[in-house]
PDB file of N, CA, C, O and CB in Angstrom:
ATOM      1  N   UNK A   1     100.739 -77.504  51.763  1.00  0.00           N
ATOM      2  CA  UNK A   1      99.566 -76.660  51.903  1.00  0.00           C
ATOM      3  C   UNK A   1      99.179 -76.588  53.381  1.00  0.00           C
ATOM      4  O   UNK A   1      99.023 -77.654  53.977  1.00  0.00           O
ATOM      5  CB  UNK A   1      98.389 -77.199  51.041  1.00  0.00           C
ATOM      6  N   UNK A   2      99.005 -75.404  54.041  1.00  0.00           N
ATOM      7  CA  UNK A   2      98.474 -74.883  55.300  1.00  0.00           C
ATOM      8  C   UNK A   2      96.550 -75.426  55.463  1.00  0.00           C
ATOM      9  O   UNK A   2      95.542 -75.107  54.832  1.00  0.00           O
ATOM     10  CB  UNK A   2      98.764 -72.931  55.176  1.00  0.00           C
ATOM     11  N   UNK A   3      96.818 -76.395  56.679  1.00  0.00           N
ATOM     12  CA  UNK A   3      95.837 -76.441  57.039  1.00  0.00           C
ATOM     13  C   UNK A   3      94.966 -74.990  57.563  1.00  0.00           C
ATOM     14  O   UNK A   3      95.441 -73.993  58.107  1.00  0.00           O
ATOM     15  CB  UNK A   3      96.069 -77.369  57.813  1.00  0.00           C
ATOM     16  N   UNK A   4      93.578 -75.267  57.197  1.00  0.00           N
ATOM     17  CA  UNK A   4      92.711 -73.676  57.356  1.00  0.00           C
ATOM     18  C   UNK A   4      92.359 -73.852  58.812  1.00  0.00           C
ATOM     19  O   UNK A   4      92.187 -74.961  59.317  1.00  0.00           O
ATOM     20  CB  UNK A   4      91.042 -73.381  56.243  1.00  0.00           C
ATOM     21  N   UNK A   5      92.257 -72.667  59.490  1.00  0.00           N
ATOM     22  CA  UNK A   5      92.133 -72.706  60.976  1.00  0.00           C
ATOM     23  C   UNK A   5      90.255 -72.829  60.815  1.00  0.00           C
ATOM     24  O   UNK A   5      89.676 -72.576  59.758  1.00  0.00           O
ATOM     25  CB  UNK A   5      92.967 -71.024  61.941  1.00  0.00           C
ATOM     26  N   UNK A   6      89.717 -73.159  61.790  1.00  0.00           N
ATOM     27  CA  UNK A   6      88.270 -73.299  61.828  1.00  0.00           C
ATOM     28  C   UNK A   6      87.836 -71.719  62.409  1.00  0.00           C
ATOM     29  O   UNK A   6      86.656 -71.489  62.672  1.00  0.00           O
ATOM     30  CB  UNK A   6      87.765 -74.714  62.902  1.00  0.00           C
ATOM     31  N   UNK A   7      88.680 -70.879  62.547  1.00  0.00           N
ATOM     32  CA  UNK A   7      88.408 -69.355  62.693  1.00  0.00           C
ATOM     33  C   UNK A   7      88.522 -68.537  61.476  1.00  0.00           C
ATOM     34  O   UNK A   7      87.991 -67.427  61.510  1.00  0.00           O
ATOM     35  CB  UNK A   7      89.342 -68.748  63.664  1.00  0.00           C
ATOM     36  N   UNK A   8      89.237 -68.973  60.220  1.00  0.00           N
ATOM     37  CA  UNK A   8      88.955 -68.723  58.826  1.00  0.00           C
ATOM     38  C   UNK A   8      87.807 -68.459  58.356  1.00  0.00           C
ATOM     39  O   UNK A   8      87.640 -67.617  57.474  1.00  0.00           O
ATOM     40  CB  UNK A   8      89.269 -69.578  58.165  1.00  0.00           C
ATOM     41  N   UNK A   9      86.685 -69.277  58.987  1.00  0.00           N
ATOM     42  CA  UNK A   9      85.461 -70.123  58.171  1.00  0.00           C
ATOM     43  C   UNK A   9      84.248 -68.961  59.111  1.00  0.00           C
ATOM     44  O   UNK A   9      83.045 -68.976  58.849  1.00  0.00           O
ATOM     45  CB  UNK A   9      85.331 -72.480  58.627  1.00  0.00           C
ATOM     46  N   UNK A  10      84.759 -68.177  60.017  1.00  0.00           N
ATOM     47  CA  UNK A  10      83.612 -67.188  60.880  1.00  0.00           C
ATOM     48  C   UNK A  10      84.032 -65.769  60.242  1.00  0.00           C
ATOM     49  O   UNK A  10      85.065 -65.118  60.086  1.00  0.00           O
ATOM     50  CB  UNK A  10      83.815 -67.178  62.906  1.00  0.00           C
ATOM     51  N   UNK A  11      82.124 -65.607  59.851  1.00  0.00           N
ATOM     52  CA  UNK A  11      82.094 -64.669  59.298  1.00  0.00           C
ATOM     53  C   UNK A  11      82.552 -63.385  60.130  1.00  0.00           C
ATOM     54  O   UNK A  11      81.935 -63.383  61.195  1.00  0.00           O
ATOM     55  CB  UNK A  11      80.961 -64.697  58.806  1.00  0.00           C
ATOM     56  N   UNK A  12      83.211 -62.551  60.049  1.00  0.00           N
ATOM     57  CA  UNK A  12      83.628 -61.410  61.029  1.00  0.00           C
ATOM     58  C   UNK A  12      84.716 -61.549  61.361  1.00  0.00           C
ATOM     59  O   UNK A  12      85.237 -60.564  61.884  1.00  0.00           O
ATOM     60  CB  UNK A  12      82.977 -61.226  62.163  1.00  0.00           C
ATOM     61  N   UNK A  13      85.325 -62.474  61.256  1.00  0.00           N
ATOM     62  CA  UNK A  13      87.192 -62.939  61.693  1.00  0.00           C
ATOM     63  C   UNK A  13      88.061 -62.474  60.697  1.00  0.00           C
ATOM     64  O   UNK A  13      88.312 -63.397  59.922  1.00  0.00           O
ATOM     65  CB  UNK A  13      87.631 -64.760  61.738  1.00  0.00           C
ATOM     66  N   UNK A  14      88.506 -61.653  60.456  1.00  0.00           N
ATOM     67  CA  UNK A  14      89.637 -61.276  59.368  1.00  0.00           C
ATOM     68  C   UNK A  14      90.787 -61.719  60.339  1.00  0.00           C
ATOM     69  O   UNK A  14      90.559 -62.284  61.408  1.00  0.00           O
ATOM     70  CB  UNK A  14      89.726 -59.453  58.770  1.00  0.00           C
ATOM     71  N   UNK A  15      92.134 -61.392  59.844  1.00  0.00           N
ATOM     72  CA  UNK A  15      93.334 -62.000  59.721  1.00  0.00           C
ATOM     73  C   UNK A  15      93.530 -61.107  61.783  1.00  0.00           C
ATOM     74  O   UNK A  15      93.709 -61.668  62.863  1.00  0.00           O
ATOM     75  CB  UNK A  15      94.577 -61.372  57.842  1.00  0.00           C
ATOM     76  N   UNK A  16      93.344 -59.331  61.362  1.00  0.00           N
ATOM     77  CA  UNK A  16      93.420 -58.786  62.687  1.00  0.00           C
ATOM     78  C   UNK A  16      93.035 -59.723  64.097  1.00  0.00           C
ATOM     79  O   UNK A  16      93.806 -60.169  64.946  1.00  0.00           O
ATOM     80  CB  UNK A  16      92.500 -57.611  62.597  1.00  0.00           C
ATOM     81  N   UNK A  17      91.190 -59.862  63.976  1.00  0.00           N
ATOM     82  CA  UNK A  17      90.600 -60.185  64.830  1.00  0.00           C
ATOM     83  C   UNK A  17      91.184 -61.634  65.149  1.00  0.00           C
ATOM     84  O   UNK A  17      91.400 -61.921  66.327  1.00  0.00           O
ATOM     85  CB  UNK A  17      89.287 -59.985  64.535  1.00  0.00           C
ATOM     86  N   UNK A  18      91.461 -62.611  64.079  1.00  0.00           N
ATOM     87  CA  UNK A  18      92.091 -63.963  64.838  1.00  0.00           C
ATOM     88  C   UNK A  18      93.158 -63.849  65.356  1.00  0.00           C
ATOM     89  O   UNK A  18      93.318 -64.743  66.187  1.00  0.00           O
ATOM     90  CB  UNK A  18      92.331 -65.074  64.106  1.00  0.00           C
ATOM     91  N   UNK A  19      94.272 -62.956  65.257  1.00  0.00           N
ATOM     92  CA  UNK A  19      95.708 -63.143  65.929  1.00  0.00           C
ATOM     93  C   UNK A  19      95.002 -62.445  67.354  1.00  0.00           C
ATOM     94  O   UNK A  19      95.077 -63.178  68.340  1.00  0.00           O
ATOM     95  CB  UNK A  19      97.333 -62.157  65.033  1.00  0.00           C
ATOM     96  N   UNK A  20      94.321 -61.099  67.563  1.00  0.00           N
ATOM     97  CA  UNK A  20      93.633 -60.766  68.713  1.00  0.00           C
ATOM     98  C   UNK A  20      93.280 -61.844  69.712  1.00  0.00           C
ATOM     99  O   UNK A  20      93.537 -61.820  70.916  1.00  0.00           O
ATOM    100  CB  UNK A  20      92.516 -60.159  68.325  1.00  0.00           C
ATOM    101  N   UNK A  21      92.616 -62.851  68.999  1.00  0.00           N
ATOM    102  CA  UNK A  21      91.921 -63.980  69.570  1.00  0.00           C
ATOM    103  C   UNK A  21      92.799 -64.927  70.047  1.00  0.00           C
ATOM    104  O   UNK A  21      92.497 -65.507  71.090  1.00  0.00           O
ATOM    105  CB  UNK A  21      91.051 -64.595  68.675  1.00  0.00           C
ATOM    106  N   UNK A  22      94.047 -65.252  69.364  1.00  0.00           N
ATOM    107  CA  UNK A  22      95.078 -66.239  69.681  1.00  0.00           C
ATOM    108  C   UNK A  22      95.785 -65.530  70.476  1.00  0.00           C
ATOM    109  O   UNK A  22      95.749 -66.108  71.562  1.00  0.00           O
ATOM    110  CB  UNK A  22      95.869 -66.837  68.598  1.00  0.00           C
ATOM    111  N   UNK A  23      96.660 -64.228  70.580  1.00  0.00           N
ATOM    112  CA  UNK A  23      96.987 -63.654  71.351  1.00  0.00           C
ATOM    113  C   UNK A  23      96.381 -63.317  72.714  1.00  0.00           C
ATOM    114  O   UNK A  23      97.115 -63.431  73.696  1.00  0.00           O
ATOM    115  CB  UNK A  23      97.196 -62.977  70.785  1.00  0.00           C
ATOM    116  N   UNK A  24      95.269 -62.962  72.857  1.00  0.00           N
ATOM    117  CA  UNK A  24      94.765 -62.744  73.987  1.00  0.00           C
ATOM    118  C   UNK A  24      94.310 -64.587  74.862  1.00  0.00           C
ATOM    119  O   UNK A  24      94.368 -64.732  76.083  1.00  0.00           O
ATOM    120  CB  UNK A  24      93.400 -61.580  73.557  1.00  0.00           C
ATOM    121  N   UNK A  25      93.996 -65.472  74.116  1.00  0.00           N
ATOM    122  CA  UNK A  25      93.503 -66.691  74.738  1.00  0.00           C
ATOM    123  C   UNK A  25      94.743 -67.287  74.873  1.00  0.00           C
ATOM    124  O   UNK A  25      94.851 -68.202  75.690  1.00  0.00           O
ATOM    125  CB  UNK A  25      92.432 -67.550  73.965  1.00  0.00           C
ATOM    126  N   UNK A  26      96.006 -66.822  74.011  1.00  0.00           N
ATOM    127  CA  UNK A  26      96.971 -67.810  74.506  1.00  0.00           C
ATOM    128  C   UNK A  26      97.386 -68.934  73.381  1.00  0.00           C
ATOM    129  O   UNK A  26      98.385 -69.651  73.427  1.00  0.00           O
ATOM    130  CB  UNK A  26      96.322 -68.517  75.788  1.00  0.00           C
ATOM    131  N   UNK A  27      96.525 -68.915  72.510  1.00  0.00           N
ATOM    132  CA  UNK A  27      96.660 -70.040  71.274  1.00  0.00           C
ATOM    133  C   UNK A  27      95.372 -70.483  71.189  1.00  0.00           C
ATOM    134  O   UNK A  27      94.493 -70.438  72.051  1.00  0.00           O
ATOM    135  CB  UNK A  27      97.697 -71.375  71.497  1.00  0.00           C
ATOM    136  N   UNK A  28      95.323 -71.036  69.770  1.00  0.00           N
ATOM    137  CA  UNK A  28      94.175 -72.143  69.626  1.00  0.00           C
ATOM    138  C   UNK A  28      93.417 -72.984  70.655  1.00  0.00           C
ATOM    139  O   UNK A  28      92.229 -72.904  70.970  1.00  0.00           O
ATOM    140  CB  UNK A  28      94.667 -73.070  68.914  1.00  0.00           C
ATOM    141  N   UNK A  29      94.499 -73.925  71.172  1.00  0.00           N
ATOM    142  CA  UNK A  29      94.424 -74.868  71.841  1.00  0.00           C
ATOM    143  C   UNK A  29      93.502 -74.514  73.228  1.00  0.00           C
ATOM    144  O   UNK A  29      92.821 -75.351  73.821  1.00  0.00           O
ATOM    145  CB  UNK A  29      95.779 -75.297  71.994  1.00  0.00           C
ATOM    146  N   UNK A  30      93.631 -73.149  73.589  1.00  0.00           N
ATOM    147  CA  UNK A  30      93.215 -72.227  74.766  1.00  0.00           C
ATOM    148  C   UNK A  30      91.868 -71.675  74.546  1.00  0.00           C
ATOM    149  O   UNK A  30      90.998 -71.533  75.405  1.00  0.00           O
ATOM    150  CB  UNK A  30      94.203 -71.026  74.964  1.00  0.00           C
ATOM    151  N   UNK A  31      91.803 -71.396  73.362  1.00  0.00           N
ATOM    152  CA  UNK A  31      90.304 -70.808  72.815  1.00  0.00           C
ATOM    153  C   UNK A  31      89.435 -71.715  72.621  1.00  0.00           C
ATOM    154  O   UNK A  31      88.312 -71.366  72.986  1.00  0.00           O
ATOM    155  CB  UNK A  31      90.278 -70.092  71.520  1.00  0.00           C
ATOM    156  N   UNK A  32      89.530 -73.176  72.011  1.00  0.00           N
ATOM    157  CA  UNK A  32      89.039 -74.085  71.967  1.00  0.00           C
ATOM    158  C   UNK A  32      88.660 -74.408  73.165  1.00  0.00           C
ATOM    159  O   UNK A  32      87.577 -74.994  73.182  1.00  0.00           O
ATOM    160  CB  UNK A  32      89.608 -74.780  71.403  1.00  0.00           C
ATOM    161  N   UNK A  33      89.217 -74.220  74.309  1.00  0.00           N
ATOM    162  CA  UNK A  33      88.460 -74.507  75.918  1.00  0.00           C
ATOM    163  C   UNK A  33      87.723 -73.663  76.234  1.00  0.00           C
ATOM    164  O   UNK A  33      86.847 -73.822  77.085  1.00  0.00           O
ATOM    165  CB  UNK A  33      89.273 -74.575  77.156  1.00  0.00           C
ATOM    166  N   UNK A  34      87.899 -72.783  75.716  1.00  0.00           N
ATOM    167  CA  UNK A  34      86.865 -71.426  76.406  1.00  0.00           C
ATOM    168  C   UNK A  34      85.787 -70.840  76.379  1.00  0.00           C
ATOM    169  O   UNK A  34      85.401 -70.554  75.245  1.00  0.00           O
ATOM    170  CB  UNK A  34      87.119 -70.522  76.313  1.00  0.00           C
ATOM    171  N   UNK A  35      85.046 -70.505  77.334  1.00  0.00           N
ATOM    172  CA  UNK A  35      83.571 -70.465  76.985  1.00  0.00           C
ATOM    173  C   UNK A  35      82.814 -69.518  76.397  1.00  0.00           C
ATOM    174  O   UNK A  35      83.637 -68.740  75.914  1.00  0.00           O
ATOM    175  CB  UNK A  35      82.965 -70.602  77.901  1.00  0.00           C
ATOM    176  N   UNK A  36      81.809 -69.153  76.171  1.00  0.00           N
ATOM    177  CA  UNK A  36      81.343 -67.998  75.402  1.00  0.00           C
ATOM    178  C   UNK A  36      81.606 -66.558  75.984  1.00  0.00           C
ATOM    179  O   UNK A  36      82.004 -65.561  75.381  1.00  0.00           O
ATOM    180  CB  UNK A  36      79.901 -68.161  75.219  1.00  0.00           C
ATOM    181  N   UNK A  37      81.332 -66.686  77.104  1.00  0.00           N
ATOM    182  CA  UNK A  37      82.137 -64.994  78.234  1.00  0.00           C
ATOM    183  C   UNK A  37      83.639 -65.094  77.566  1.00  0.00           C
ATOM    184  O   UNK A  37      84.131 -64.354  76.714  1.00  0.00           O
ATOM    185  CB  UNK A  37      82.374 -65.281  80.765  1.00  0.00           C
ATOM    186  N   UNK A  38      84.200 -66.213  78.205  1.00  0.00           N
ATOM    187  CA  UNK A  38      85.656 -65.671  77.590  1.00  0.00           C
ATOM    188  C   UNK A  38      86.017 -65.382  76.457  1.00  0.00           C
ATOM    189  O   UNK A  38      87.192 -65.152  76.169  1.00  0.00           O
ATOM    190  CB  UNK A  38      86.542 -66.352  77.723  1.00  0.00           C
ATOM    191  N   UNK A  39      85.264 -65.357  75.819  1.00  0.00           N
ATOM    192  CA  UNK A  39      85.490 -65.355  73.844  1.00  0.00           C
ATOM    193  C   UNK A  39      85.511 -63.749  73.907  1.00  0.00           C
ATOM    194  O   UNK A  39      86.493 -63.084  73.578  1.00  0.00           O
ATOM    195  CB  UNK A  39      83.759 -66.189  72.477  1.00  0.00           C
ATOM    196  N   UNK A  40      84.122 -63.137  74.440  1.00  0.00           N
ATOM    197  CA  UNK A  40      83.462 -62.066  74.502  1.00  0.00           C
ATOM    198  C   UNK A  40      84.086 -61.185  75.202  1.00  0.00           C
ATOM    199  O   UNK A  40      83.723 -60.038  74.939  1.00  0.00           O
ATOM    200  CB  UNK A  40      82.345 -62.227  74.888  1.00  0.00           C
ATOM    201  N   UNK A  41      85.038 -61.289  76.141  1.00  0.00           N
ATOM    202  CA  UNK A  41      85.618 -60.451  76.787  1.00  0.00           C
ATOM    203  C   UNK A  41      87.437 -59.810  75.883  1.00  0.00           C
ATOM    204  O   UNK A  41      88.210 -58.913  76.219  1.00  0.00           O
ATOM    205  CB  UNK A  41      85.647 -61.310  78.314  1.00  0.00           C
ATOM    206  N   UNK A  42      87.472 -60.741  74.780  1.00  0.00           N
ATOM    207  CA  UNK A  42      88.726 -60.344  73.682  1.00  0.00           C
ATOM    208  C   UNK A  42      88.231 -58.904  73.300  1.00  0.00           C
ATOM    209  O   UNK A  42      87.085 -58.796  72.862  1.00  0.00           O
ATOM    210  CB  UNK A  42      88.873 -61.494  72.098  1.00  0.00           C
ATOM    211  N   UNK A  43      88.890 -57.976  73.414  1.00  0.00           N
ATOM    212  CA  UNK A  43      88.812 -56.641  72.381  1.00  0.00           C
ATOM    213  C   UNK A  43      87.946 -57.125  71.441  1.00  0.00           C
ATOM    214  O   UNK A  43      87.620 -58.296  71.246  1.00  0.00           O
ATOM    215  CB  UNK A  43      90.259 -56.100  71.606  1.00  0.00           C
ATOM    216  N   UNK A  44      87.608 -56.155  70.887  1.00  0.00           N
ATOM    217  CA  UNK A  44      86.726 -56.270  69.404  1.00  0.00           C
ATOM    218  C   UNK A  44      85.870 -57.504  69.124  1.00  0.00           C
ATOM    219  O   UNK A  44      85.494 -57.733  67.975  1.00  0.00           O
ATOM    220  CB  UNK A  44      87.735 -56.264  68.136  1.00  0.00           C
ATOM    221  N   UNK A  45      85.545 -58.323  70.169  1.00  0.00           N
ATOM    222  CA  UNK A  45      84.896 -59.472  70.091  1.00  0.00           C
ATOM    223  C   UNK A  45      83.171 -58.867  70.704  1.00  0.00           C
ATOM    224  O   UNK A  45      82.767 -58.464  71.795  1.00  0.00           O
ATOM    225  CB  UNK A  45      85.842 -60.761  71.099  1.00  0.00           C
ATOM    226  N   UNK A  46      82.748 -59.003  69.820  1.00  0.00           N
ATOM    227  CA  UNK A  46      80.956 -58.727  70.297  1.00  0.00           C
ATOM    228  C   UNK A  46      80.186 -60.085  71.332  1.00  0.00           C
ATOM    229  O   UNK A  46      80.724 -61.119  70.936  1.00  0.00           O
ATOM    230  CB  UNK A  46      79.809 -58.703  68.464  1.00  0.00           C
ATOM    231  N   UNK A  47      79.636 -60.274  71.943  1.00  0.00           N
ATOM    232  CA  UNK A  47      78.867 -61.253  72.461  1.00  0.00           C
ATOM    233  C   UNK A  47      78.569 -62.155  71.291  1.00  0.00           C
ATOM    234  O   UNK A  47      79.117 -63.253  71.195  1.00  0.00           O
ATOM    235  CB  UNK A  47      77.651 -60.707  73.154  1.00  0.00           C
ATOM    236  N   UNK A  48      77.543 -61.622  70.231  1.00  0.00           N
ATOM    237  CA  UNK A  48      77.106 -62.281  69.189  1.00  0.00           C
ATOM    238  C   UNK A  48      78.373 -63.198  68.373  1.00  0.00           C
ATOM    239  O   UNK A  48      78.360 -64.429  68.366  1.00  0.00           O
ATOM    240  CB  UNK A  48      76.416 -61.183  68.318  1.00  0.00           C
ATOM    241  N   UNK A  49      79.217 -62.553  67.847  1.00  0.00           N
ATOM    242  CA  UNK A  49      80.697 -62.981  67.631  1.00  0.00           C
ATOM    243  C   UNK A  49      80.884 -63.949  68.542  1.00  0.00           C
ATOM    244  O   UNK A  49      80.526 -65.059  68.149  1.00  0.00           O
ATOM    245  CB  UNK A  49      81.785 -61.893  67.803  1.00  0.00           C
ATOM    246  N   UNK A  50      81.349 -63.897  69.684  1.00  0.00           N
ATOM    247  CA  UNK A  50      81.800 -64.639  70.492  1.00  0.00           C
ATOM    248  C   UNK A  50      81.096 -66.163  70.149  1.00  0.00           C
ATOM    249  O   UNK A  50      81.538 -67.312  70.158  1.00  0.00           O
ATOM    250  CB  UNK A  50      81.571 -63.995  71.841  1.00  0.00           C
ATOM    251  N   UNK A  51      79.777 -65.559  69.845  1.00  0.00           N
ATOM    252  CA  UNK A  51      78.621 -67.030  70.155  1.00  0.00           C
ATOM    253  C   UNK A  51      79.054 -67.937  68.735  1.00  0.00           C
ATOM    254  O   UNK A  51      79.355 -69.126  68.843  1.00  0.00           O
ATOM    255  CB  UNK A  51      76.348 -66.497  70.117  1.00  0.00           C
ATOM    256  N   UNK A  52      79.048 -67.336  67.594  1.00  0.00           N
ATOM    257  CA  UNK A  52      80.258 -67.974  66.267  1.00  0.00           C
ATOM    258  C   UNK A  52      81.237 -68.152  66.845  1.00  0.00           C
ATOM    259  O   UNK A  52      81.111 -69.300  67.270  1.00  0.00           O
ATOM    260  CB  UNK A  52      80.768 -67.077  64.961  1.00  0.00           C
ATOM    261  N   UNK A  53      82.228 -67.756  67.185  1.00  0.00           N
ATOM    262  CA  UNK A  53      83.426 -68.318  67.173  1.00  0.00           C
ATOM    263  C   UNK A  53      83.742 -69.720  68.145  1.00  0.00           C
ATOM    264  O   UNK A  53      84.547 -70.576  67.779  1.00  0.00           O
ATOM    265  CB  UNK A  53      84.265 -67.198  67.516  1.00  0.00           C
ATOM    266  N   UNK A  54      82.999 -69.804  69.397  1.00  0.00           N
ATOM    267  CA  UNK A  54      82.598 -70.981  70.301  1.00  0.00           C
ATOM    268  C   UNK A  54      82.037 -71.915  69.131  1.00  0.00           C
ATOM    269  O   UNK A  54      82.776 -72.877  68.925  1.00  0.00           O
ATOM    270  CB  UNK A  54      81.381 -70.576  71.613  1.00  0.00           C
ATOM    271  N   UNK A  55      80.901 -71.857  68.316  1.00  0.00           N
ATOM    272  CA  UNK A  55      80.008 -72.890  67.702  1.00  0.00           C
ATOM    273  C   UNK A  55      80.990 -73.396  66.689  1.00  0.00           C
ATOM    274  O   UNK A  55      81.181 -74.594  66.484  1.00  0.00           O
ATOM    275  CB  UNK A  55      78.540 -72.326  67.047  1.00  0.00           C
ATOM    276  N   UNK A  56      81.690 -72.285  65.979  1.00  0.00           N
ATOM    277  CA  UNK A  56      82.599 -72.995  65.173  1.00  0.00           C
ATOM    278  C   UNK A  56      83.687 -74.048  65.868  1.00  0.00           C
ATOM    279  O   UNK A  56      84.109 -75.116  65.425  1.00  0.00           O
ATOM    280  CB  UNK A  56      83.310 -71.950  64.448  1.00  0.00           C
ATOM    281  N   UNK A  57      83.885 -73.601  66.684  1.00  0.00           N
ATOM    282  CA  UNK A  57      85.395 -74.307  67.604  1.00  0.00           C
ATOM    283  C   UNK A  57      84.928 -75.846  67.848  1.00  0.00           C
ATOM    284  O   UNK A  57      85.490 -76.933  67.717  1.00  0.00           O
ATOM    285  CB  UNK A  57      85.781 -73.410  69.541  1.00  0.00           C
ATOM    286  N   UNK A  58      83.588 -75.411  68.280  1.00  0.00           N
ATOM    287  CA  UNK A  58      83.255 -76.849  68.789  1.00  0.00           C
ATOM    288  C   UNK A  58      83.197 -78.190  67.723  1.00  0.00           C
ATOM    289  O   UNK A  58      83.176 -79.358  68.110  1.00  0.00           O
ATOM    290  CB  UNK A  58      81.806 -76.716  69.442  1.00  0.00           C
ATOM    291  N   UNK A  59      83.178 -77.794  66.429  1.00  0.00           N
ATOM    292  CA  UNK A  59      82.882 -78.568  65.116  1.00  0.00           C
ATOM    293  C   UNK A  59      83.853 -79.442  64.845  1.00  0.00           C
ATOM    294  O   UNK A  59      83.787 -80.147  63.838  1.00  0.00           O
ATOM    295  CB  UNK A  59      82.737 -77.745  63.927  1.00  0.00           C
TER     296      UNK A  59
END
């Protein structure tokens, strides 16, 4: 069984927007460092979004 990514669990992340997110940051491991601007500056990533996807990461 596939561990669930902690970008699963944000509301607004479908399957599109997370490969966007891994693709553009480089991987998980890359997004997990990154700060709320850099979240926000991904295509299709809203500020507000951005601010979920940081809070989740950090968990």
């Amino acid at each position: 069984m596939r561990k669930r990514s902690a970008l699963e669990d944000v509301e607004g992340i479908g399957p599109k927007r997370r490969q966007a997110l891994l693709k553009y940051m480089g991987g998980l491991q890359e997004l997990k460092k990154a700060s709320r601007e850099e979240i926000a500056k991904v295509p299709g990533i809203s500020k507000a979004l951005a601010e979920k996807i940081y809070d989740a990461l950090q968990h």
